[in-house]
GUTOR-778020 format. One line per field, with one value per atom (N, C-alpha, C, O): residue number from 0; atom name; x, y negated, z negated. Coordinates in nm, 3 decimals. Example, Ala and Ser with C-alpha at 12.3 -4.5 7.8 and 13.67 -1.06 7.14 Angstrom:
BEGIN
k = 0, 0, 0, 0, 1, 1, 1, 1
a = N, CA, C, O, N, CA, C, O
xx = 1.319, 1.230, 1.320, 1.424, 1.285, 1.367, 1.290, 1.341
yy = 0.569, 0.450, 0.330, 0.332, 0.225, 0.106, -0.003, -0.114
zz = -0.780, -0.780, -0.780, -0.846, -0.708, -0.714, -0.787, -0.804
% end
This chain:
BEGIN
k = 0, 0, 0, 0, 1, 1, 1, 1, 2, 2, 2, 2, 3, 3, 3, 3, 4, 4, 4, 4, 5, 5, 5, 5, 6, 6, 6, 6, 7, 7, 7, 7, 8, 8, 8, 8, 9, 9, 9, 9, 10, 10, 10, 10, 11, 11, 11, 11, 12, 12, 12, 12, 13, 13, 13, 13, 14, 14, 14, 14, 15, 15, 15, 15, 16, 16, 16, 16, 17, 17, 17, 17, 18, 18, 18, 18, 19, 19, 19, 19, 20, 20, 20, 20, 21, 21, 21, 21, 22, 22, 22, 22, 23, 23, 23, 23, 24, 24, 24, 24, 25, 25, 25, 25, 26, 26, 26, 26, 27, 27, 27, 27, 28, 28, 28, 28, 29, 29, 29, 29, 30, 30, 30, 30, 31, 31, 31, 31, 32, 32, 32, 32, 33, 33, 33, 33, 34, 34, 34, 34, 35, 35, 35, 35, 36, 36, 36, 36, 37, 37, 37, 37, 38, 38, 38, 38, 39, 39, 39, 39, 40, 40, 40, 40, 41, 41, 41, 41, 42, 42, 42, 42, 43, 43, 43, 43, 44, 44, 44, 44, 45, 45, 45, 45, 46, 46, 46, 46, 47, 47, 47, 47, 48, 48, 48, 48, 49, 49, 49, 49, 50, 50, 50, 50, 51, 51, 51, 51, 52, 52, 52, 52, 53, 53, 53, 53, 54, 54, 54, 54, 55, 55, 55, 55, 56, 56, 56, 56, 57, 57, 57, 57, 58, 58, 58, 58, 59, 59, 59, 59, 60, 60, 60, 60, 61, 61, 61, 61, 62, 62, 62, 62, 63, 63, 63, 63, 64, 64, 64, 64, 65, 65, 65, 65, 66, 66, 66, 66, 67, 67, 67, 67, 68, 68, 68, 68, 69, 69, 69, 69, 70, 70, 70, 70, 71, 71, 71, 71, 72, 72, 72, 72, 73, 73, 73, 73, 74, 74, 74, 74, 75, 75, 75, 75, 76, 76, 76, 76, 77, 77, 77, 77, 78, 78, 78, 78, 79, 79, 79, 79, 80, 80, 80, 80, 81, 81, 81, 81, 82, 82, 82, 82, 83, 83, 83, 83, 84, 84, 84, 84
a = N, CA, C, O, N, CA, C, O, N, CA, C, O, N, CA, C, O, N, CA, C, O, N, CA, C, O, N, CA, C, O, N, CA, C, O, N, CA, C, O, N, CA, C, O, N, CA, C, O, N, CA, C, O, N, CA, C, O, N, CA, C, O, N, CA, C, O, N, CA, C, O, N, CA, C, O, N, CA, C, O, N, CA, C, O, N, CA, C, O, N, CA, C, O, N, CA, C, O, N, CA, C, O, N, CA, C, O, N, CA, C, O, N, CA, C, O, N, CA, C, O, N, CA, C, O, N, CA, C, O, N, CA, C, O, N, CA, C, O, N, CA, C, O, N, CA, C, O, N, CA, C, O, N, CA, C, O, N, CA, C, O, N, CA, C, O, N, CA, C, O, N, CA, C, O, N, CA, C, O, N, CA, C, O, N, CA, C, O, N, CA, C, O, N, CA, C, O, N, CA, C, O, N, CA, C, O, N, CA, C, O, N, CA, C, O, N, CA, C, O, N, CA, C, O, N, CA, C, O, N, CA, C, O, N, CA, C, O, N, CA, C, O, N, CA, C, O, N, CA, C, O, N, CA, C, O, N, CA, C, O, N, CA, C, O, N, CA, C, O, N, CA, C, O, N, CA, C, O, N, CA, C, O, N, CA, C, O, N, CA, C, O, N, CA, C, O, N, CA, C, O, N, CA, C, O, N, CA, C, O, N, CA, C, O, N, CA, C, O, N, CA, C, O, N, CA, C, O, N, CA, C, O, N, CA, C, O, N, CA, C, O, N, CA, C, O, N, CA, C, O, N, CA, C, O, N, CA, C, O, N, CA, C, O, N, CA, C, O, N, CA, C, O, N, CA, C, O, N, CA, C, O
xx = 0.014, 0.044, -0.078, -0.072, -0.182, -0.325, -0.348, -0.410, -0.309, -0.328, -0.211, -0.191, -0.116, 0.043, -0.054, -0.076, -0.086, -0.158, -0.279, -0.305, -0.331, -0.460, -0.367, -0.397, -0.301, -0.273, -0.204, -0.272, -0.091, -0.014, -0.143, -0.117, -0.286, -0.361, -0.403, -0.367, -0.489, -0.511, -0.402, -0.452, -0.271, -0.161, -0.191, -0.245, -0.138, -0.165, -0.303, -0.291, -0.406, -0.560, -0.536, -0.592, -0.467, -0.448, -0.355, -0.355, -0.249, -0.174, -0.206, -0.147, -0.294, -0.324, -0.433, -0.496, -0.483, -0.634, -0.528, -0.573, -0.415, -0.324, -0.266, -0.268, -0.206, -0.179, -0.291, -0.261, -0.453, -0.551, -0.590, -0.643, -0.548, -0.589, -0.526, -0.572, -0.345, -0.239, -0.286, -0.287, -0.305, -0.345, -0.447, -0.424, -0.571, -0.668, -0.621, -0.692, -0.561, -0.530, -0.412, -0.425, -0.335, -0.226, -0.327, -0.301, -0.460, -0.516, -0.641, -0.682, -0.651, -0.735, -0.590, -0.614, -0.483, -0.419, -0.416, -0.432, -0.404, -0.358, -0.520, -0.525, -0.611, -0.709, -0.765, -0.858, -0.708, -0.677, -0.575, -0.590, -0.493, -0.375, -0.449, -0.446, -0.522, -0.578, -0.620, -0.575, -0.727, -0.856, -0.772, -0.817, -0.638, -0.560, -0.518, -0.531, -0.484, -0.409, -0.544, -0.547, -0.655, -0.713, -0.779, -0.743, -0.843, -0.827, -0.725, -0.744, -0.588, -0.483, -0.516, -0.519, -0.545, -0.549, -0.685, -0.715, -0.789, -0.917, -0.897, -0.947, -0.800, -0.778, -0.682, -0.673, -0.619, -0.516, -0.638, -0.617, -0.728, -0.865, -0.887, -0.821, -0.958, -1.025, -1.000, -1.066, -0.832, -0.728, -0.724, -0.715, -0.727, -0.706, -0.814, -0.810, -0.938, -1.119, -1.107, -1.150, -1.077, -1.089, -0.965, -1.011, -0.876, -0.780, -0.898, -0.929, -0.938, -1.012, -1.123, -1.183, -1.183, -1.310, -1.250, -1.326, -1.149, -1.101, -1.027, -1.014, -1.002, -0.941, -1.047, -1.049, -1.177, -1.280, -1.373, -1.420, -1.403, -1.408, -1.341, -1.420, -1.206, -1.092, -1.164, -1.214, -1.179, -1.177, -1.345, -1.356, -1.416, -1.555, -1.599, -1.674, -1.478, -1.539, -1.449, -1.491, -1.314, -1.255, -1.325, -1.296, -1.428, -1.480, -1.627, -1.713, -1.625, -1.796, -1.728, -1.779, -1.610, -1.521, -1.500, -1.531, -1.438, -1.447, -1.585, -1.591, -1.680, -1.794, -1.833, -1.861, -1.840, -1.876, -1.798, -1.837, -1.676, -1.574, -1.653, -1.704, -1.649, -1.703, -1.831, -1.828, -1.912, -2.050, -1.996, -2.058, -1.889, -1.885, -1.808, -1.875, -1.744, -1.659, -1.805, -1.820, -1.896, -1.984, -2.106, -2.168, -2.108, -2.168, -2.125, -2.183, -2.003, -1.880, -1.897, -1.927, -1.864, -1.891, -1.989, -1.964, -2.137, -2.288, -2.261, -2.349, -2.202, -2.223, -2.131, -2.176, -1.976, -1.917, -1.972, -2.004, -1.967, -2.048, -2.197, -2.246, -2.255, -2.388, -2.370, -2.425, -2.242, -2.205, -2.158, -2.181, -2.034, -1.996, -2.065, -2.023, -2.195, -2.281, -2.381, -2.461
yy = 12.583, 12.449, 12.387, 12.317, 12.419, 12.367, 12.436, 12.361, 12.576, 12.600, 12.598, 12.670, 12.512, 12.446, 12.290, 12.257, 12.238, 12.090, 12.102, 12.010, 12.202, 12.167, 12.255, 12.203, 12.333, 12.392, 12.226, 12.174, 12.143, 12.082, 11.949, 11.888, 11.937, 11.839, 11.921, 11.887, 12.038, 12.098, 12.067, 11.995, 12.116, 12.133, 11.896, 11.832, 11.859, 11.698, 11.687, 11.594, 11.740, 11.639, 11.730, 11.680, 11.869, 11.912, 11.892, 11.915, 11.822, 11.715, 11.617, 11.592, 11.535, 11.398, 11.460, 11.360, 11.564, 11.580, 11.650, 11.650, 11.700, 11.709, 11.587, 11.588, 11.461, 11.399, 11.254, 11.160, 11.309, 11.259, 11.303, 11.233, 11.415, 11.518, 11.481, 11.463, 11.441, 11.445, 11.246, 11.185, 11.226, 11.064, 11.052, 10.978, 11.116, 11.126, 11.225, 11.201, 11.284, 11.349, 11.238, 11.219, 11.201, 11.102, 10.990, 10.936, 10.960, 10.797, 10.918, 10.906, 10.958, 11.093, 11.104, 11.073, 11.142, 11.129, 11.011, 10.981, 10.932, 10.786, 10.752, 10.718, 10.767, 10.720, 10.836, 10.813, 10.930, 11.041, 10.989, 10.960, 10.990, 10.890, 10.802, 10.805, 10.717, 10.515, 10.598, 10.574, 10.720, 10.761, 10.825, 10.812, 10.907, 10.997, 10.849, 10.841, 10.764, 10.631, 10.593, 10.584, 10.576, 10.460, 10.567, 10.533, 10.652, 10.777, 10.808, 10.837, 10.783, 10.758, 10.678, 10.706, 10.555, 10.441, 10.445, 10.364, 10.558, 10.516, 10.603, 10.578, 10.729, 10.760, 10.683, 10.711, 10.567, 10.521, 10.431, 10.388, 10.401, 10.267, 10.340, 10.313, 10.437, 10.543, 10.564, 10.547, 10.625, 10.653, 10.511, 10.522, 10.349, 10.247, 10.209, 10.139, 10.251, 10.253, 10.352, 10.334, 10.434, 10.533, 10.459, 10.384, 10.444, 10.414, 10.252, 10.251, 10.144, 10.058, 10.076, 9.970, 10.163, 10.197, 10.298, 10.394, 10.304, 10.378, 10.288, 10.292, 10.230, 10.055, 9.996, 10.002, 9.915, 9.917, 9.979, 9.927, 10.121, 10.184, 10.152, 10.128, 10.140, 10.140, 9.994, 9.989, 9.899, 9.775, 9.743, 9.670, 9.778, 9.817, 9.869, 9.837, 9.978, 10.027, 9.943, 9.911, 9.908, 9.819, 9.709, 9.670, 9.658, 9.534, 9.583, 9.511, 9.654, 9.761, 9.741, 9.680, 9.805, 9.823, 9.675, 9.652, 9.578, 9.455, 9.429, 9.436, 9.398, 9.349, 9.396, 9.319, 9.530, 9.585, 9.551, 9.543, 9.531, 9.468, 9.350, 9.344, 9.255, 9.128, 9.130, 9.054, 9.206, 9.183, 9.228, 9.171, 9.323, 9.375, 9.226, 9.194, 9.172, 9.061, 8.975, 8.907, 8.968, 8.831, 8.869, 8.781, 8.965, 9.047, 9.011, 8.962, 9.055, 9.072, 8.883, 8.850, 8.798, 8.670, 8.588, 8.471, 8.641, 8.629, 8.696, 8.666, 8.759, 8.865, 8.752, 8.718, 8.720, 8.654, 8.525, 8.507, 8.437, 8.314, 8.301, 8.188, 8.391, 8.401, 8.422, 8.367, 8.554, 8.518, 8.428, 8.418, 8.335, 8.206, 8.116, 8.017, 8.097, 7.995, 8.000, 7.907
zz = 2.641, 2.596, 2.528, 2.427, 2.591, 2.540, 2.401, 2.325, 2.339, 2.208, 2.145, 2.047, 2.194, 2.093, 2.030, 1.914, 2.133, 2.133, 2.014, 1.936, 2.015, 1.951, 1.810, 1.703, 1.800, 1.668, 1.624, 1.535, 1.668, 1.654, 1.565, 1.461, 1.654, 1.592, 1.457, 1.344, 1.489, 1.361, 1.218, 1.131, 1.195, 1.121, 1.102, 1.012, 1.206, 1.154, 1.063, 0.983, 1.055, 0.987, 0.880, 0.783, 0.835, 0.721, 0.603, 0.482, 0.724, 0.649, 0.597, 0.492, 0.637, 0.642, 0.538, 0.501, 0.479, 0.369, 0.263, 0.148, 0.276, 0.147, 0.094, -0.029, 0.153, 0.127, 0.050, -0.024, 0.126, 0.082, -0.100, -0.187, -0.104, -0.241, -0.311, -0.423, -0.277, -0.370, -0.431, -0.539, -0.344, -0.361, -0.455, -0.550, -0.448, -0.521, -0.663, -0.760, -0.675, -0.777, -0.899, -1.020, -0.831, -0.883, -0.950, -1.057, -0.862, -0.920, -1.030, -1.146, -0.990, -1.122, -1.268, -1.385, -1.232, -1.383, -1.399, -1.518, -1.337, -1.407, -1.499, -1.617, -1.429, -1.562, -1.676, -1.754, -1.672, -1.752, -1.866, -1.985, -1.802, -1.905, -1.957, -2.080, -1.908, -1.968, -2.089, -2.201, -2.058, -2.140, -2.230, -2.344, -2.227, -2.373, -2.426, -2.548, -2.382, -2.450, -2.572, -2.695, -2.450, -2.537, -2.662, -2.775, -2.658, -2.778, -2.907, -3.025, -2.813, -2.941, -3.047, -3.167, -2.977, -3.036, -3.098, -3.186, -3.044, -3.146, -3.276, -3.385, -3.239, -3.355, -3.501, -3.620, -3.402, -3.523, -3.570, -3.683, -3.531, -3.577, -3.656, -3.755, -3.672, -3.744, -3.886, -3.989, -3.848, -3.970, -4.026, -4.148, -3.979, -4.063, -4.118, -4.220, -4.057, -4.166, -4.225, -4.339, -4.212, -4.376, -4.424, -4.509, -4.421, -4.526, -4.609, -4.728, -4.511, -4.605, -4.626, -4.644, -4.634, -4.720, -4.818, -4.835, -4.880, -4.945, -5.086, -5.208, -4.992, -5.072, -5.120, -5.243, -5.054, -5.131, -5.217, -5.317, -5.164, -5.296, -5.405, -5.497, -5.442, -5.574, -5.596, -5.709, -5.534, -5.548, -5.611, -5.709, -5.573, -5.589, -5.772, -5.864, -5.732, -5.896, -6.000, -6.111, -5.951, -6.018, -6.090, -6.203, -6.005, -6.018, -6.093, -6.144, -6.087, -6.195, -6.352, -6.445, -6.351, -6.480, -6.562, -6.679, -6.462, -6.443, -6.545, -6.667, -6.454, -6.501, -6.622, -6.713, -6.635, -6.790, -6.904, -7.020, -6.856, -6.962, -7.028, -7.140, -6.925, -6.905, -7.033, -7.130, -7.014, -7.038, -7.202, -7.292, -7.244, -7.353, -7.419, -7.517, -7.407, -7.442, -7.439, -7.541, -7.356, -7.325, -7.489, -7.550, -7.511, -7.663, -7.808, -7.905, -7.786, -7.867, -7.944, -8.058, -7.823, -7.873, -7.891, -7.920, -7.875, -7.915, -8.016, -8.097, -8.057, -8.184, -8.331, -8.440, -8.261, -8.357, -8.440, -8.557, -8.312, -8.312, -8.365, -8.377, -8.391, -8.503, -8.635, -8.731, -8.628, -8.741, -8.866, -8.986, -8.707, -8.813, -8.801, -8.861, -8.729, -8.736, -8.827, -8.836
% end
């Protein structure tokens, strides 16, 4: 009876350290999960800065093209205006 009793405690504290593991393992995926979530999401940040530095670039040289225009027109009418003056 004395080694039913002590197997019977043994089998209980190995229970009670599986159910400790399964506990600790369950709160281990859950911030496993937080950490694949918040990653998703740094990859969609990522993908939306390259998409706008991609946009400024276009916008950037747009505005180079812009300006040189500018400066050729700002010539163009130093050039006329001497003439008819």
């Amino acid at each position: 009876m004395k080694n039913e009793d002590r197997l019977i405690e043994v089998m209980a504290e190995l229970l009670a350290e599986v159910h400790q593991m399964r506990t600790d393992t369950k709160e281990q995926l859950g911030t496993l999960n937080n950490r694949v979530d918040r990653l998703g999401k740094l990859d969609k940040l990522e993908k939306n800065v390259n998409k706008t530095n991609v946009q400024l670039a276009e916008n950037t040289r747009a505005l180079m093209k812009f300006a040189d225009f500018n400066d050729r027109i700002v010539r163009l009418e130093n050039t006329v205006f001497k003439k008819a003056g």
